[in-house]
Each structure stands twice: as structure tokens, then as C-alpha cells.
N, CA and C atoms of all chains as a GROMACS GRO file, in nm:
protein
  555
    1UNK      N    1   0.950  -1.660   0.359
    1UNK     CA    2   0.815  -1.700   0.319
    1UNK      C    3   0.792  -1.654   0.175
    2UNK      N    4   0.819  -1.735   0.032
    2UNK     CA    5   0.758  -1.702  -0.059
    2UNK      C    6   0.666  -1.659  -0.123
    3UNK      N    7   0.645  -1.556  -0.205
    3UNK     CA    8   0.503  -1.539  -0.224
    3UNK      C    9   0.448  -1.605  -0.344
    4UNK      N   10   0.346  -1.672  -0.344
    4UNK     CA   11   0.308  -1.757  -0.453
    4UNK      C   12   0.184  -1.622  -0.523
    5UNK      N   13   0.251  -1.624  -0.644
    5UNK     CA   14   0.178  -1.499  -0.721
    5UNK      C   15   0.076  -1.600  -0.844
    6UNK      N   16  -0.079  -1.520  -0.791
    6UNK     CA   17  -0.144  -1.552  -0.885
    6UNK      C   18  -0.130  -1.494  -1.062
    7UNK      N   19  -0.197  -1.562  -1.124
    7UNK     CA   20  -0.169  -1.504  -1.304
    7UNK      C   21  -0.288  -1.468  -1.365
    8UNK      N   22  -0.368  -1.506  -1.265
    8UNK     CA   23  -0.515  -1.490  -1.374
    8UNK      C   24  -0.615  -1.410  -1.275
    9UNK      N   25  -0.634  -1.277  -1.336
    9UNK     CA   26  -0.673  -1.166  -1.256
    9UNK      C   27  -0.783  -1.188  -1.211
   10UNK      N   28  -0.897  -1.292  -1.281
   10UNK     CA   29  -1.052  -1.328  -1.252
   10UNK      C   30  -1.057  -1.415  -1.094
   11UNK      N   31  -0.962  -1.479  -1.092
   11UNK     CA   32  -0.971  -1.598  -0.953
   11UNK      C   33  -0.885  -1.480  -0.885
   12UNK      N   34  -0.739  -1.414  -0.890
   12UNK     CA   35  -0.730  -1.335  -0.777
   12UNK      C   36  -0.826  -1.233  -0.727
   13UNK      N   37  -0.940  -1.172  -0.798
   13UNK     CA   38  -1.055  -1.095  -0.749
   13UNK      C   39  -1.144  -1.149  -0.723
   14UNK      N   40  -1.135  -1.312  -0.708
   14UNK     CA   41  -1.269  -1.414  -0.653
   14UNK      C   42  -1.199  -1.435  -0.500
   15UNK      N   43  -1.072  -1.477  -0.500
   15UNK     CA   44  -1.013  -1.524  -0.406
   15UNK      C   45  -0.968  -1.331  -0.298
   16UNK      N   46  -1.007  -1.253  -0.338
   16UNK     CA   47  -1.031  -1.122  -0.252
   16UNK      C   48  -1.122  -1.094  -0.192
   17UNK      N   49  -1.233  -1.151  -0.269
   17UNK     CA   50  -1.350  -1.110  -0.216
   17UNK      C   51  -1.374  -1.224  -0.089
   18UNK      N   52  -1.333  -1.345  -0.124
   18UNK     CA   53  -1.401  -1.413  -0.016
   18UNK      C   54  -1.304  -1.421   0.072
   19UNK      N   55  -1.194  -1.376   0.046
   19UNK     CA   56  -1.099  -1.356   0.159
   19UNK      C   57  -1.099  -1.206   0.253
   20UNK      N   58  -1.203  -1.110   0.182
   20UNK     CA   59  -1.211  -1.001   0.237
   20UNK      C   60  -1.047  -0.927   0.266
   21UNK      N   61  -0.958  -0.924   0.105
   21UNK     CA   62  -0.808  -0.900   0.119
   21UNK      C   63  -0.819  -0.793   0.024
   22UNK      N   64  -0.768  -0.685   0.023
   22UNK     CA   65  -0.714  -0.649  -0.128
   22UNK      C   66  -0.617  -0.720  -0.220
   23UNK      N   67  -0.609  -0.635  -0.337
   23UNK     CA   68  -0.508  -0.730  -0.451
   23UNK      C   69  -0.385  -0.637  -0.516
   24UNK      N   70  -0.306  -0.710  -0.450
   24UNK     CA   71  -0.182  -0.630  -0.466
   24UNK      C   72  -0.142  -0.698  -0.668
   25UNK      N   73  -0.118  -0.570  -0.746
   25UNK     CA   74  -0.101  -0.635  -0.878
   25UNK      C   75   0.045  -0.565  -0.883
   26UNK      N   76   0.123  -0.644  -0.913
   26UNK     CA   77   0.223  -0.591  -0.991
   26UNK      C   78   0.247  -0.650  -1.149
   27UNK      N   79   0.302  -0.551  -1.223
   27UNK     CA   80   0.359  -0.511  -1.346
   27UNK      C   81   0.515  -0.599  -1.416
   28UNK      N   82   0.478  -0.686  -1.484
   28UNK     CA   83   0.624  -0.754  -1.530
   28UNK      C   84   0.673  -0.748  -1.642
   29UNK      N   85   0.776  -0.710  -1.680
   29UNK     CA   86   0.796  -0.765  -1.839
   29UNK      C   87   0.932  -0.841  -1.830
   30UNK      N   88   0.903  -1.020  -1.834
   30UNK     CA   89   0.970  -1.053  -1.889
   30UNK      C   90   1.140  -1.039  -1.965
   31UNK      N   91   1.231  -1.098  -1.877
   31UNK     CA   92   1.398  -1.071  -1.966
   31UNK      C   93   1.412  -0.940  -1.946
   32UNK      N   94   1.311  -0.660  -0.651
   32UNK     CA   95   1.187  -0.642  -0.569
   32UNK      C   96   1.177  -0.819  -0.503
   33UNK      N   97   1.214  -0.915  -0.611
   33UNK     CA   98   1.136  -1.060  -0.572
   33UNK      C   99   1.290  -1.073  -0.484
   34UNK      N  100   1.426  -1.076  -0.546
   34UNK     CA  101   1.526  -1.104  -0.418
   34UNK      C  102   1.520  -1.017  -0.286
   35UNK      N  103   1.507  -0.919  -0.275
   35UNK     CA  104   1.478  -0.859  -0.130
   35UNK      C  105   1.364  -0.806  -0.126
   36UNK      N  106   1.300  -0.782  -0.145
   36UNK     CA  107   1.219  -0.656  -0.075
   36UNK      C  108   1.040  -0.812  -0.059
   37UNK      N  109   1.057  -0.857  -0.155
   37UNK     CA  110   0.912  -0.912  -0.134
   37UNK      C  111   0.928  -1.069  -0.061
   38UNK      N  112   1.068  -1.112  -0.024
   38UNK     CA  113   1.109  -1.217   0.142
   38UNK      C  114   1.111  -1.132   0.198
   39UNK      N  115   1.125  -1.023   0.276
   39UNK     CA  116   1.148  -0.935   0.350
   39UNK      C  117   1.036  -0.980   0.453
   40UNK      N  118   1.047  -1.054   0.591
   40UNK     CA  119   0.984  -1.126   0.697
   40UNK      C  120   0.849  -0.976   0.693
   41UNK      N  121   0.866  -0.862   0.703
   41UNK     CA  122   0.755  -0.761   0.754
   41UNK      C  123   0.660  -0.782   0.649
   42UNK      N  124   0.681  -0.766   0.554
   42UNK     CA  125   0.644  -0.739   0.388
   42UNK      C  126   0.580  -0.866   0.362
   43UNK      N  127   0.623  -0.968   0.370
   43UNK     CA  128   0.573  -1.162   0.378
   43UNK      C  129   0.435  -1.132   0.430
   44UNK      N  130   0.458  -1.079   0.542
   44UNK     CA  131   0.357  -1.107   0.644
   44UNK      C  132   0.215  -1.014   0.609
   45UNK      N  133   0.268  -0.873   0.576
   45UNK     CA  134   0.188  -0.783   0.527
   45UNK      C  135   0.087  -0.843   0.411
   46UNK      N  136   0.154  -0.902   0.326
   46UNK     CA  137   0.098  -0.969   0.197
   46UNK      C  138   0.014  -1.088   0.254
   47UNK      N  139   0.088  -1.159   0.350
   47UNK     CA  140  -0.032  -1.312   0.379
   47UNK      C  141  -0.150  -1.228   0.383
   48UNK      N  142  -0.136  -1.140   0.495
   48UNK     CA  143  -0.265  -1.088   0.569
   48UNK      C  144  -0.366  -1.022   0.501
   49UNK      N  145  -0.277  -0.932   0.396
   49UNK     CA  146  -0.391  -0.831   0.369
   49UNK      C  147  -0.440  -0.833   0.206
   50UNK      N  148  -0.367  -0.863   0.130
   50UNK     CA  149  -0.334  -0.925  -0.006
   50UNK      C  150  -0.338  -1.023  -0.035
   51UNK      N  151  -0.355  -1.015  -0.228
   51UNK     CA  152  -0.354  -1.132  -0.282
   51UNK      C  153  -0.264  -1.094  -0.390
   52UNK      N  154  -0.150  -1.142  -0.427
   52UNK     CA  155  -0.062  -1.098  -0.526
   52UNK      C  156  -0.104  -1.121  -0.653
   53UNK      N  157  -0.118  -1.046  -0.742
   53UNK     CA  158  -0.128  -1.095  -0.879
   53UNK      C  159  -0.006  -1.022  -0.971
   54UNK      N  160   0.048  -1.143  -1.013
   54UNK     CA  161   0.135  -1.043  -1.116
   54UNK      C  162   0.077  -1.084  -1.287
   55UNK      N  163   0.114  -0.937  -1.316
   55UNK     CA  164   0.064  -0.917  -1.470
   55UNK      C  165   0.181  -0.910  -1.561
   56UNK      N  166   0.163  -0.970  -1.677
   56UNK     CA  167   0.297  -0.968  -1.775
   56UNK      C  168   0.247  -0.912  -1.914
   57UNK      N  169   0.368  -0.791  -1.974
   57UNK     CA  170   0.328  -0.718  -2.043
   57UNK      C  171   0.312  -0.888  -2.206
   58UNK      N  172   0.238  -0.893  -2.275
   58UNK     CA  173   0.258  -0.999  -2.402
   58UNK      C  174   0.164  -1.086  -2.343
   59UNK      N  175   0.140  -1.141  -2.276
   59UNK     CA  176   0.046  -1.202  -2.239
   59UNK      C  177  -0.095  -1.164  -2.228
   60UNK      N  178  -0.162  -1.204  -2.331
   60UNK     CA  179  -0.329  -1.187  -2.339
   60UNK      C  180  -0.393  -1.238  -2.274
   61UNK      N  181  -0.392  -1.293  -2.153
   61UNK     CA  182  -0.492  -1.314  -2.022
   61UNK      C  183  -0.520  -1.160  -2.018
   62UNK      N  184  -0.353  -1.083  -1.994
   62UNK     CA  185  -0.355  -0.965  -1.920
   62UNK      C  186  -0.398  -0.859  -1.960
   63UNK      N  187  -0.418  -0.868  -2.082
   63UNK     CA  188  -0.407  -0.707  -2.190
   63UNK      C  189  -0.515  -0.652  -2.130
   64UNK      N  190  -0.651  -0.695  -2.096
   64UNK     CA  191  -0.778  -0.569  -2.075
   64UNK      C  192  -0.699  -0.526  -1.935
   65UNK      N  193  -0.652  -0.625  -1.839
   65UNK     CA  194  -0.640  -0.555  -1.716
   65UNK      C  195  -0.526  -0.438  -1.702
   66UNK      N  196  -0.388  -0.472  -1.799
   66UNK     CA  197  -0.335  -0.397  -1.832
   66UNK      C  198  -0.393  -0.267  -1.881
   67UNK      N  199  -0.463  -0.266  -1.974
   67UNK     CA  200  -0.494  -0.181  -2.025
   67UNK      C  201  -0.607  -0.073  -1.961
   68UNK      N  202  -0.694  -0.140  -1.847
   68UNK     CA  203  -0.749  -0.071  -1.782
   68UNK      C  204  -0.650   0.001  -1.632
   69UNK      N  205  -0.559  -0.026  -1.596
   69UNK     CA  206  -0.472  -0.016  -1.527
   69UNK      C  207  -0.373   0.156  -1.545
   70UNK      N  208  -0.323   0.086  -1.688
   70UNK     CA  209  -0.307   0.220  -1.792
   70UNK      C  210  -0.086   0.176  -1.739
   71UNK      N  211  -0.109   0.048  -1.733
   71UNK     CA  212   0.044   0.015  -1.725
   71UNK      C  213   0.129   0.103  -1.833
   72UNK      N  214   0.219   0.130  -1.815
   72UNK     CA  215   0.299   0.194  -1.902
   72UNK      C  216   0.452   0.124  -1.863
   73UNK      N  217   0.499   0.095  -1.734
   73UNK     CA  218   0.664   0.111  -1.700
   73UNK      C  219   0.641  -0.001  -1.566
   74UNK      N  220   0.812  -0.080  -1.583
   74UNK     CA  221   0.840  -0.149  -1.525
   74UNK      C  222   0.919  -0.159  -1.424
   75UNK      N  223   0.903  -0.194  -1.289
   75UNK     CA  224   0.790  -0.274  -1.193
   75UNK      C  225   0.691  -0.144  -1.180
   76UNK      N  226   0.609  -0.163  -1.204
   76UNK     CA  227   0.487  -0.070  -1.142
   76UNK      C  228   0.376  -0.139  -1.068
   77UNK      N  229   0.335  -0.141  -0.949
   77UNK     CA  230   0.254  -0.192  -0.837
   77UNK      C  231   0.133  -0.109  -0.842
   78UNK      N  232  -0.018  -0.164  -0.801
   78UNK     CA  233  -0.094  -0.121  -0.734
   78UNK      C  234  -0.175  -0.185  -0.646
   79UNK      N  235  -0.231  -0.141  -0.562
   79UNK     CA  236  -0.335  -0.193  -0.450
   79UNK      C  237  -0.478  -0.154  -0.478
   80UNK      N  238  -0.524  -0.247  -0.514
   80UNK     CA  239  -0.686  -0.263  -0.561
   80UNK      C  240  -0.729  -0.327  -0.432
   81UNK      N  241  -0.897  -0.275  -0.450
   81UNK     CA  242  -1.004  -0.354  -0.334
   81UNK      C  243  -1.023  -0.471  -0.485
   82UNK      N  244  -1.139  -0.556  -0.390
   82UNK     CA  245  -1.154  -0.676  -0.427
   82UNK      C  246  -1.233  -0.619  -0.574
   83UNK      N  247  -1.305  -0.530  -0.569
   83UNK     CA  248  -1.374  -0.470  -0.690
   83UNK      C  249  -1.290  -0.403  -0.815
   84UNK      N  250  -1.150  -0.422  -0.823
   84UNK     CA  251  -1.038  -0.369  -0.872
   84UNK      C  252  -1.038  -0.241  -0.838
   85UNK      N  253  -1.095  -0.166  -0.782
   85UNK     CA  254  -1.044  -0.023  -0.750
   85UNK      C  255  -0.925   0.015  -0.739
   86UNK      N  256  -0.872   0.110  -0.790
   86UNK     CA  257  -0.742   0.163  -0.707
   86UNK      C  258  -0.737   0.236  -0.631
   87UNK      N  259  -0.608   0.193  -0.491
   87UNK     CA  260  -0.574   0.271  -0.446
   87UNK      C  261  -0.458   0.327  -0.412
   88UNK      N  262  -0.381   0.287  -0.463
   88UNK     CA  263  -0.273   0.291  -0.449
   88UNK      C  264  -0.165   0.240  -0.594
   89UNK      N  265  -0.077   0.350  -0.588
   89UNK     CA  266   0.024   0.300  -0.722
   89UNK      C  267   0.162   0.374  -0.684
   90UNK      N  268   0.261   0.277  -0.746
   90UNK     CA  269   0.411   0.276  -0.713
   90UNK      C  270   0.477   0.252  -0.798
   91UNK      N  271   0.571   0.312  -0.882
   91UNK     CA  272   0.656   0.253  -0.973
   91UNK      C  273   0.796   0.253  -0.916
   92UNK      N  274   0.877   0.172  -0.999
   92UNK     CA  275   1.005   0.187  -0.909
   92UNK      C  276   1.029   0.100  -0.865
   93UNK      N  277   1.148   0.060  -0.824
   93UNK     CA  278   1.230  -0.040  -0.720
   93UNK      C  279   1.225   0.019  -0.576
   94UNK      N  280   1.125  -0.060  -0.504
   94UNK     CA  281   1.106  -0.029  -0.337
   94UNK      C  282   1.196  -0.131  -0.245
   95UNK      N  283   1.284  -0.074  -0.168
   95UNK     CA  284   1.357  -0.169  -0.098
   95UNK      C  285   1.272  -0.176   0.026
   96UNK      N  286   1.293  -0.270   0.120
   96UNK     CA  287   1.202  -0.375   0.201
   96UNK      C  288   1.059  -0.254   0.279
   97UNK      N  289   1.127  -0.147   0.329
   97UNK     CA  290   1.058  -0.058   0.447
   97UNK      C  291   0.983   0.024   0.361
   98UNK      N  292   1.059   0.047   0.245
   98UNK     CA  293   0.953   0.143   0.131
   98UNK      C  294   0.843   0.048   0.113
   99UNK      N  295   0.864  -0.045   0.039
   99UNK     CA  296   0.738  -0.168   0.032
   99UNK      C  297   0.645  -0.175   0.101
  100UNK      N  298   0.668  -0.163   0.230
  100UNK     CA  299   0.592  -0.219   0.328
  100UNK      C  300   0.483  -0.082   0.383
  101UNK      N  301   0.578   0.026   0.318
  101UNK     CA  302   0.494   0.123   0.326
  101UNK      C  303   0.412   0.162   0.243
  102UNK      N  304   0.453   0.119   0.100
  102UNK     CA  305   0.326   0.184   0.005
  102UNK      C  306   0.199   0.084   0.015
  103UNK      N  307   0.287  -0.016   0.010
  103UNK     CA  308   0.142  -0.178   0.098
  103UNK      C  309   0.053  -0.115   0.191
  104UNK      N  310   0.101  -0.073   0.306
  104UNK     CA  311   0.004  -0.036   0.408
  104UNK      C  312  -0.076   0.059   0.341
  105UNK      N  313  -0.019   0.161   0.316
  105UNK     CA  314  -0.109   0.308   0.239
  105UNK      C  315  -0.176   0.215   0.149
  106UNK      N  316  -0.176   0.138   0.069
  106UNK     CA  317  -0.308   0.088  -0.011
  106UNK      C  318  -0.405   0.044   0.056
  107UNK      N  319  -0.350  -0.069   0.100
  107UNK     CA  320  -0.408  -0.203   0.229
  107UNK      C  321  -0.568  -0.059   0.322
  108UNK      N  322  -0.437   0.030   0.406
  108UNK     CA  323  -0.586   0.068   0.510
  108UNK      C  324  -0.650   0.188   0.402
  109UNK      N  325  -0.601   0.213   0.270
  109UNK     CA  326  -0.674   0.301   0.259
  109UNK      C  327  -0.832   0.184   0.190
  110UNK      N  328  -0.818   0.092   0.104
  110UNK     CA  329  -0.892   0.006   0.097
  110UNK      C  330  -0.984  -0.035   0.151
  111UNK      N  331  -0.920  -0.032   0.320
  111UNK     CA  332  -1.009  -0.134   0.395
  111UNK      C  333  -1.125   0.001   0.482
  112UNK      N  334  -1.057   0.133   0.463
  112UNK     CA  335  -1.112   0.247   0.485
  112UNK      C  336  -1.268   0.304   0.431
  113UNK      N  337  -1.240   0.234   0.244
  113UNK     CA  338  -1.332   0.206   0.166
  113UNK      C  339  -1.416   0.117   0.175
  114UNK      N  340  -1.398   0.034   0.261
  114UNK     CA  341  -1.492  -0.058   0.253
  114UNK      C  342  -1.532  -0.079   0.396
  115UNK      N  343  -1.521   0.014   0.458
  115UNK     CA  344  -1.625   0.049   0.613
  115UNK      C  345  -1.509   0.002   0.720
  116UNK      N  346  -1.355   0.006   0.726
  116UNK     CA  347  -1.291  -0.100   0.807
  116UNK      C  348  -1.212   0.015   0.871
  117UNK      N  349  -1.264   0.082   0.903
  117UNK     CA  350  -1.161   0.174   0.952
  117UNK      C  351  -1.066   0.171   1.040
  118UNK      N  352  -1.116   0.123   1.183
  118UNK     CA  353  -1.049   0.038   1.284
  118UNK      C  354  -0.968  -0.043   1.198
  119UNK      N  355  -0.954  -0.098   1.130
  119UNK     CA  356  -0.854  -0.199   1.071
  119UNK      C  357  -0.762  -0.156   1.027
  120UNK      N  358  -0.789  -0.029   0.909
  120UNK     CA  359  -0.748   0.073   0.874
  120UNK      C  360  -0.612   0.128   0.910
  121UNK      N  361  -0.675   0.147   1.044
  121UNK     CA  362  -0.604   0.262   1.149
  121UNK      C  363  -0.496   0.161   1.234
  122UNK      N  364  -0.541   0.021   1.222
  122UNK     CA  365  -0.396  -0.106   1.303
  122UNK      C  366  -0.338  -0.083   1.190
  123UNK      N  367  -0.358  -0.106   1.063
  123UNK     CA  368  -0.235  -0.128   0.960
  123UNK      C  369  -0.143  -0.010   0.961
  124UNK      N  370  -0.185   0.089   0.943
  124UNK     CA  371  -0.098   0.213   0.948
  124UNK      C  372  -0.008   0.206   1.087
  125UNK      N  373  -0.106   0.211   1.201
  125UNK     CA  374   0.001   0.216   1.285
  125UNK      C  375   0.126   0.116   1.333
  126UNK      N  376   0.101   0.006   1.264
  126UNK     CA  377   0.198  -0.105   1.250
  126UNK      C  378   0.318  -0.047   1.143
  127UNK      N  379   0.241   0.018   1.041
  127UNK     CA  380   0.332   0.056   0.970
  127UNK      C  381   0.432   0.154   0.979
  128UNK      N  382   0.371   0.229   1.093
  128UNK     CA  383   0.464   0.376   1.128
  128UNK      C  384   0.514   0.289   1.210
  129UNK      N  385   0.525   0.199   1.315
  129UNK     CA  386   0.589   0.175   1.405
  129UNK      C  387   0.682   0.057   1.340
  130UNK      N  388   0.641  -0.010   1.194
  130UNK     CA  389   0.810  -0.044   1.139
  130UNK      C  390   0.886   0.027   1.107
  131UNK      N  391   0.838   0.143   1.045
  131UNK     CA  392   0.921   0.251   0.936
  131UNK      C  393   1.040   0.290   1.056
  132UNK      N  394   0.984   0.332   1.163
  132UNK     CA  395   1.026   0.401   1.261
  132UNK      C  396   1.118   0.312   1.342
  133UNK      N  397   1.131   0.212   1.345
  133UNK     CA  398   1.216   0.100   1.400
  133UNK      C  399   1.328   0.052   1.282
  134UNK      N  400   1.334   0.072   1.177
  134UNK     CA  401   1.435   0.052   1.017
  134UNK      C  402   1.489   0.153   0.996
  135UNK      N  403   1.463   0.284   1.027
  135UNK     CA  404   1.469   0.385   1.014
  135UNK      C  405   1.510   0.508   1.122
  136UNK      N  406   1.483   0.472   1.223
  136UNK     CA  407   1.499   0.582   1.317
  136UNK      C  408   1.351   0.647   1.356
  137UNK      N  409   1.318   0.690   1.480
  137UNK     CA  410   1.216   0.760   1.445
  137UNK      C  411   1.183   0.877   1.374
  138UNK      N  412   1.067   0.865   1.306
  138UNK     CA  413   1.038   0.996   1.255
  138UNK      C  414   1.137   1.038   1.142
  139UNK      N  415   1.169   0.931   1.102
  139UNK     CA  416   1.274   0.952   0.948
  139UNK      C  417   1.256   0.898   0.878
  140UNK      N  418   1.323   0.935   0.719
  140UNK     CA  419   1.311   0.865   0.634
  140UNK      C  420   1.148   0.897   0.493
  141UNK      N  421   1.229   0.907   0.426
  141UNK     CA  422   1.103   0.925   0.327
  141UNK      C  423   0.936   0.882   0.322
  142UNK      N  424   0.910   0.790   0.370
  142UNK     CA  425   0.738   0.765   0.459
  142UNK      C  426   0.722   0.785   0.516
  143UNK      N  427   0.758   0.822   0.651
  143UNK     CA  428   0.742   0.853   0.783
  143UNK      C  429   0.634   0.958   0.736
  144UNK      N  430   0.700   1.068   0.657
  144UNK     CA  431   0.528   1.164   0.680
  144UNK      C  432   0.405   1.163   0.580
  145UNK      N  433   0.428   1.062   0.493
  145UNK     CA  434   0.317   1.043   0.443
  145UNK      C  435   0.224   0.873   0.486
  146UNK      N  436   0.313   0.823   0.541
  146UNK     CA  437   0.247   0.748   0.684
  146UNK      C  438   0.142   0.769   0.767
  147UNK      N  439   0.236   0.924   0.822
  147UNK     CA  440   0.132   1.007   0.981
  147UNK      C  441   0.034   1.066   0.864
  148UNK      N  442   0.059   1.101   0.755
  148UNK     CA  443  -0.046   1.175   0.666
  148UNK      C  444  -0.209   1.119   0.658
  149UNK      N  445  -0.192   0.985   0.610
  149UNK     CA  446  -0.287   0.893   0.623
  149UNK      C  447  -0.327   0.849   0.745
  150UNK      N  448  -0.271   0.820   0.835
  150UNK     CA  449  -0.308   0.787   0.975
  150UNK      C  450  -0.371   0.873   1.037
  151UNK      N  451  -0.361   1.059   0.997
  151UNK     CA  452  -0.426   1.118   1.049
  151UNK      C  453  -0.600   1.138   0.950
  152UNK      N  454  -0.553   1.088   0.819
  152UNK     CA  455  -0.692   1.111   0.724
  152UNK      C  456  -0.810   0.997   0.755
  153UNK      N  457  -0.764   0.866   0.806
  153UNK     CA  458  -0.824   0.745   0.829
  153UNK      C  459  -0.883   0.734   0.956
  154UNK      N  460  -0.809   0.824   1.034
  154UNK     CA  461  -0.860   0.844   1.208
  154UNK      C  462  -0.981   0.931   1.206
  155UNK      N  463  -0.967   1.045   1.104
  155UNK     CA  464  -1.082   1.163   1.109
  155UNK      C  465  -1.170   1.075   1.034
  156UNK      N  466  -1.168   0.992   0.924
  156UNK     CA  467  -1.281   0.982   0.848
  156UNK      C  468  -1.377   0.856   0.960
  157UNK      N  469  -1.293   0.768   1.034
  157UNK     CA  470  -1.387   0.734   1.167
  157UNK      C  471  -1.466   0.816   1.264
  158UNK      N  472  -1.404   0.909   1.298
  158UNK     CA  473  -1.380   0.993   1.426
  158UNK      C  474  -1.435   1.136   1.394
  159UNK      N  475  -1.390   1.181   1.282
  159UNK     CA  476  -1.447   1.302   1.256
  159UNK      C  477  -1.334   1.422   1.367
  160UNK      N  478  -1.252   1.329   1.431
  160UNK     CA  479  -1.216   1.408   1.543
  160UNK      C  480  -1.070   1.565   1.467
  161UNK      N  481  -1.114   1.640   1.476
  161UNK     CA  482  -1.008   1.743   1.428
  161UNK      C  483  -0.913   1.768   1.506
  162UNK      N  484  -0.890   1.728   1.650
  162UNK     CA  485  -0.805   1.722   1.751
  162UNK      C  486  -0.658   1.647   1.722
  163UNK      N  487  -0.769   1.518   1.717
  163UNK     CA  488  -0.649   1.396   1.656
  163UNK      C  489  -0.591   1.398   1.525
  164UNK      N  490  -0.646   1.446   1.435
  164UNK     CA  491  -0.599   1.538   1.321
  164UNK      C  492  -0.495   1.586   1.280
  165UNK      N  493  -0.473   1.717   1.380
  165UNK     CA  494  -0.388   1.800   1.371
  165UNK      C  495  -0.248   1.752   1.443
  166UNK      N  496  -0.259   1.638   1.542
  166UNK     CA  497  -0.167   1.587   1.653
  166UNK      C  498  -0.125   1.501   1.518
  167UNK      N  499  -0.142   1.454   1.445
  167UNK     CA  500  -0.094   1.327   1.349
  167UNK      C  501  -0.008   1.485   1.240
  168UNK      N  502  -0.102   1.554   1.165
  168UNK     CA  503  -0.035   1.631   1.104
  168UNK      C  504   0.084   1.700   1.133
  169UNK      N  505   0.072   1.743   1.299
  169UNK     CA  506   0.174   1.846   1.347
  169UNK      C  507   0.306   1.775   1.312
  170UNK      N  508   0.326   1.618   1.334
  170UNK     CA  509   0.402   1.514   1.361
  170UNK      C  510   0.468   1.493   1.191
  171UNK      N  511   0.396   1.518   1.096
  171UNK     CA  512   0.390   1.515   0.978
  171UNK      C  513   0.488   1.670   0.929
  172UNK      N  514   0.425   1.755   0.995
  172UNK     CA  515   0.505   1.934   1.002
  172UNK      C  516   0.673   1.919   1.014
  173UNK      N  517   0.662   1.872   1.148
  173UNK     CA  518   0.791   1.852   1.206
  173UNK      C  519   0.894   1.744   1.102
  174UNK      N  520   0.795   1.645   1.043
  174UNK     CA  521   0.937   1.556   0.982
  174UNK      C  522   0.951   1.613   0.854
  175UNK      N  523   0.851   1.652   0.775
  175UNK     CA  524   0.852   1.725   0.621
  175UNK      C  525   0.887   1.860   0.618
  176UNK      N  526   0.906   1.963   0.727
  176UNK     CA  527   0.954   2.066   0.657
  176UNK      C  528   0.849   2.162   0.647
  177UNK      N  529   0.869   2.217   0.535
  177UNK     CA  530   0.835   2.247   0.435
  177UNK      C  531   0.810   2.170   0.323
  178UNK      N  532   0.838   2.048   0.324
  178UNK     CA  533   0.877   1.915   0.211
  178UNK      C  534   0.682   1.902   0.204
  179UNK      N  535   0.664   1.872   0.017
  179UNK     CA  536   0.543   1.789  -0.004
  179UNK      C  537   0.397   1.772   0.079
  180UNK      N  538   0.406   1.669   0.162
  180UNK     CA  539   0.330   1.637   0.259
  180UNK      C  540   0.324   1.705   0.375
  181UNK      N  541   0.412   1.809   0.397
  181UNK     CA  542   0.419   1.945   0.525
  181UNK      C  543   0.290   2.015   0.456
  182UNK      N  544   0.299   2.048   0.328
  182UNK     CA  545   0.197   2.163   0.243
  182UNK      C  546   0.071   2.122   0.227
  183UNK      N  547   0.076   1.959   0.217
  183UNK     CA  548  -0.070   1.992   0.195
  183UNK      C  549  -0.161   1.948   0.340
  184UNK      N  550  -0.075   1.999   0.460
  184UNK     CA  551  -0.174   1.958   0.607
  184UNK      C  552  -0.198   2.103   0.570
  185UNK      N  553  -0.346   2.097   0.570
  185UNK     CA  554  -0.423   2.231   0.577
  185UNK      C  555  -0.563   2.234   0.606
   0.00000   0.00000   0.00000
């Protein structure tokens, strides 16, 4: 089951709240 | 982390349920305030925010599948702890001791006692109960030692 990772921190803390989820963030850098 | 540990069927499932993944990339200016309020420094570094970005949880490091699934839970019920869910709280953890403990052996392995640690802090802050407490800590005694999480049941 893939996880489809959001990018834009404003809709993953819209899409928490009305999902009543926390928000798992992880840290990337690129190469 | 993305080839094993985050397909990992327990960890999948953990994330549908209780999470919303966001990943942040260091150069990218969407990210910089959140980065920067975060206080990112090093790579992979994880945390578990409530919906209000709070933290509760942070991990750096390469977590293979059962570690994952454990620092997840420790965010997940401490979160949902925060936000009046205690009962909920208290299923995630114990789902979580009862994977650790099935990957692992019982009562082994580097989470196992900071698992029962939380399971016993999330039960009292419902319960208030000091009974059930000490039965989660004792359990915590026995696998740590003297180790870390043995010291600070007090």
C-alpha cells in the first residue's frame, strides 16, 4: 500500500483536522 | 525508509488510520517557515504533529519497519491523548506493544519499554489509576534494567 505524501503543509493540516488524524511530517533532502 | 520500512503492511496501515503524511524538502520555499519552525536540521528526521502542528513526537534516523511503527504510535496516542482521546490512545499503544512483541519476541527489543512507558502514562492520565501504573512500569523495570526508561519510572 503506497503512501501518497502530501507537499503543501496548509491542505495536510486542513485535511487533519477534518479527518480528526495527526500529521506525520517527514524531512527530505533531495539526491 | 520509502523501500522498507514505510510498505511495511503494519506501518501502511498505521499511517491510513491515524496520519496524514507530509513530506518537507530542504530548498523548497513552500517549506522554509515550516522547516524553520520545526527547527529541521538532519536527514530523514520525522515528527508527529496534532492537526494544530503541535509536536509530539520526533525521530531522526533510519527506522526499520517495527521501529517505525513504534515511534508512529508514541506520536499518534500521545496526540490523540491531547486532544481528549484517550481510550483511543490507549488501542494504539496496545496494538503497538502487541506488534513490537510479535517481530520481536516478547518483551524485547529497543521499544518494548518505552512502549509500556507510555501505555502506562496514557492509562493514568484517563484513569488516574496508580495501580495500573506501576503494573505497566514494573513491566518496563524488568525489560530496561537499569537502561534509560527503567530510571525514569518513579
Amino acid at each position: 500500500m503506497p503512501i501518497t505524501w502530501h507537499d503543501d503543509p496548509v491542505a495536510a493540516l486542513a485535511e487533519a483536522t477534518a479527518s480528526r488524524r495527526a500529521v506525520l511530517v517527514e524531512v527530505w533532502k533531495p539526491g | 525508509m520509502d523501500a522498507v520500512s514505510y510498505p511495511d503492511r503494519a506501518v501502511a496501515e498505521l499511517i491510513g488510520k491515524w496520519l496524514v503524511p507530509l513530506r518537507l524538502t530542504f530548498g523548497n520555499p513552500l517549506h522554509r517557515e515550516m522547516l524553520r519552525g520545526l527547527g529541521a536540521l538532519w536527514t530523514p528526521t520525522l515528527w508527529v504533529l496534532d492537526r494544530n502542528g503541535r509536536e509530539f513526537r520526533r525521530e531522526t534516523g533510519y527506522l526499520e519497519p517495527s521501529d517505525l511503527h513504534s515511534v508512529l504510535s508514541e506520536g499518534v496516542a500521545l496526540a490523540l491523548v491531547s486532544g481528549g482521546r484517550a481510550p483511543e490512545a490507549e488501542q494504539v499503544l496496545d496494538r503497538a506493544i502487541g506488534h513490537y512483541d510479535a517481530v520481536h519476541g516478547a518483551r524485547n527489543g529497543s521499544w518494548a519499554a518505552s512502549l509500556r512507558y507510555w501505555r502506562g502514562a496514557v492509562g493514568y492520565l484517563r484513569s488516574g489509576d496508580h495501580v495500573a501504573l506501576d503494573a505497566w512500569w514494573d513491566q518496563v523495570r524488568l525489560i530496561d534494567g537499569n537502561g534509560p526508561w527503567a530510571r525514569r519510572c518513579v
